[in-house]
C-alpha positions as CSV (number, residue, x, y, z in Angstrom):
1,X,-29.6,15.3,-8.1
2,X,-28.8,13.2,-10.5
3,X,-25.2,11.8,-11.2
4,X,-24.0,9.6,-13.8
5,X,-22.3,6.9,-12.5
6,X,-21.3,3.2,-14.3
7,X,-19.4,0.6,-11.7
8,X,-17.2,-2.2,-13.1
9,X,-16.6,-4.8,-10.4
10,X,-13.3,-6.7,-10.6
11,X,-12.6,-10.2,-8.7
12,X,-8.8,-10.3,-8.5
13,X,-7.0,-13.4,-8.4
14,X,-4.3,-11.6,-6.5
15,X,-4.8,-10.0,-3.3
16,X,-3.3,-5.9,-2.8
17,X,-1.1,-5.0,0.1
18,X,-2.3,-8.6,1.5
19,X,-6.0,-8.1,1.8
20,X,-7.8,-6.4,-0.8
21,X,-9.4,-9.1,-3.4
22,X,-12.0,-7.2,-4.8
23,X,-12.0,-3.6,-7.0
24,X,-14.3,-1.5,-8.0
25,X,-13.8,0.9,-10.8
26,X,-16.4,3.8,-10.8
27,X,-16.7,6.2,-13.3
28,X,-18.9,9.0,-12.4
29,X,-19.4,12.3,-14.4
30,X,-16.3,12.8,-15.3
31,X,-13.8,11.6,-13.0
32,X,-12.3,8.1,-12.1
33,X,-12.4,6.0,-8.7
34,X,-11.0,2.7,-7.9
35,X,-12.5,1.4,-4.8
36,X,-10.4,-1.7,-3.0
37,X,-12.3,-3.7,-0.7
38,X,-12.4,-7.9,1.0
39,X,-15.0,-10.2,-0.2
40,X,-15.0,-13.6,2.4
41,X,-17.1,-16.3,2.8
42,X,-16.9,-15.9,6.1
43,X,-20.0,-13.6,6.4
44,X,-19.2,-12.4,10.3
45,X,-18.6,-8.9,10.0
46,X,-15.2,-7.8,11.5
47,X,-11.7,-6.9,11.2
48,X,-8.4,-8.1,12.9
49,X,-6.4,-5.6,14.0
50,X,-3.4,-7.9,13.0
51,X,-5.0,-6.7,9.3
52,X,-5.2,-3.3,9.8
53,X,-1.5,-3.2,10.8
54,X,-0.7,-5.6,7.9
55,X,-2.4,-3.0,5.5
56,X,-0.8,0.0,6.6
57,X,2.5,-1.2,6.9
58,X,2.7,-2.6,3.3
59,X,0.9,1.0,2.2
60,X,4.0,2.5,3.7
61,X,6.8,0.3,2.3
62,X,5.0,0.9,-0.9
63,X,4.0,4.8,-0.8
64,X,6.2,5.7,1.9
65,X,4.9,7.9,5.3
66,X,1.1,9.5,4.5
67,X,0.3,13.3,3.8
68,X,0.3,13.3,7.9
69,X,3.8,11.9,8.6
70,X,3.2,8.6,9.8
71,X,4.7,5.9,8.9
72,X,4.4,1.9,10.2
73,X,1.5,1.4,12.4
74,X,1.5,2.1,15.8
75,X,-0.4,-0.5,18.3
76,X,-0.6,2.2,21.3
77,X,-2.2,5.1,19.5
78,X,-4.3,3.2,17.2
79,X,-5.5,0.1,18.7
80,X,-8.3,2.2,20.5
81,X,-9.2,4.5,17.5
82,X,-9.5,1.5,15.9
83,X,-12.0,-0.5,18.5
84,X,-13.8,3.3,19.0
85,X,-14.5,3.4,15.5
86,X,-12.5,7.1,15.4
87,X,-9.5,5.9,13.3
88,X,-9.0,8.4,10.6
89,X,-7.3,6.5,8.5
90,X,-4.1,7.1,5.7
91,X,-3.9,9.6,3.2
92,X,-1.7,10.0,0.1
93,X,-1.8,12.5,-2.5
94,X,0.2,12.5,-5.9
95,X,0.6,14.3,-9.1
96,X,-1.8,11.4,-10.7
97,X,-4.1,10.1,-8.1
98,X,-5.2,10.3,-4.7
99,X,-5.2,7.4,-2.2
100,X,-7.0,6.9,1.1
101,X,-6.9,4.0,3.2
102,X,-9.7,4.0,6.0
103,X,-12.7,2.2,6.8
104,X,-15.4,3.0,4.9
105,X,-18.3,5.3,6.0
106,X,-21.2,2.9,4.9
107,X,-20.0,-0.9,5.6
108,X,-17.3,-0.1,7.9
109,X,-14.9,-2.7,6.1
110,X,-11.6,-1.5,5.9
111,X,-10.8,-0.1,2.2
112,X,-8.8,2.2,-0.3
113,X,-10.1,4.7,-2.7
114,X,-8.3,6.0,-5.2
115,X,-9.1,9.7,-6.9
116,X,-7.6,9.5,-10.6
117,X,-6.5,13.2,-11.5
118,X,-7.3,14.6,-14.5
């Protein structure tokens, strides 16, 4: 199947929620995604948890609890889904756009992706 598709990568000076320093904006058929990711020079391949609680809790100052109810992150429950690799990650949904914070399927890396309503 083909799918019309057309990526604009975006090196950010400034760094979202305190991690995020690179965006993607994807344009396929006819809808919009903006894809936040990390870019290092460090090329080990990992994630402090210290980050993934920094993430989350500035995603909730900012957008308040997620479509599941929870708020700040919470080292006992997910610590382990974390490290197992079965964290499901934050959702948000809004009149405009979409927004889910989670690891992504392919590299793994912590990211957001934002659906753009039309």
């Amino acid at each position: 199947m083909h799918k019309d598709r057309h990526t604009t990568t975006i090196k950010t000076f400034h760094s979202f929620l305190g991690y995020f320093n690179r965006i993607d904006k994807i344009q396929q058929d006819d809808k919009t995604y903006l894809y936040f990711y990390r870019r290092t020079k460090n090329y080990s391949n990992f994630c402090f948890l210290r980050e993934y609680e920094l993430v989350v809790n500035n995603a909730v100052n900012l957008f308040g609890i997620d479509q599941f109810l929870r708020g700040e992150f919470d080292w006992d429950k997910e610590k382990s889904l974390i490290q197992s690799d079965k964290r499901e990650g934050r959702f948000w949904d809004f009149e405009d756009f979409t927004l889910k914070l989670e690891n992504n399927v392919g590299s793994k890396e912590l990211s957001i992706l934002i659906s753009m309503t039309d």
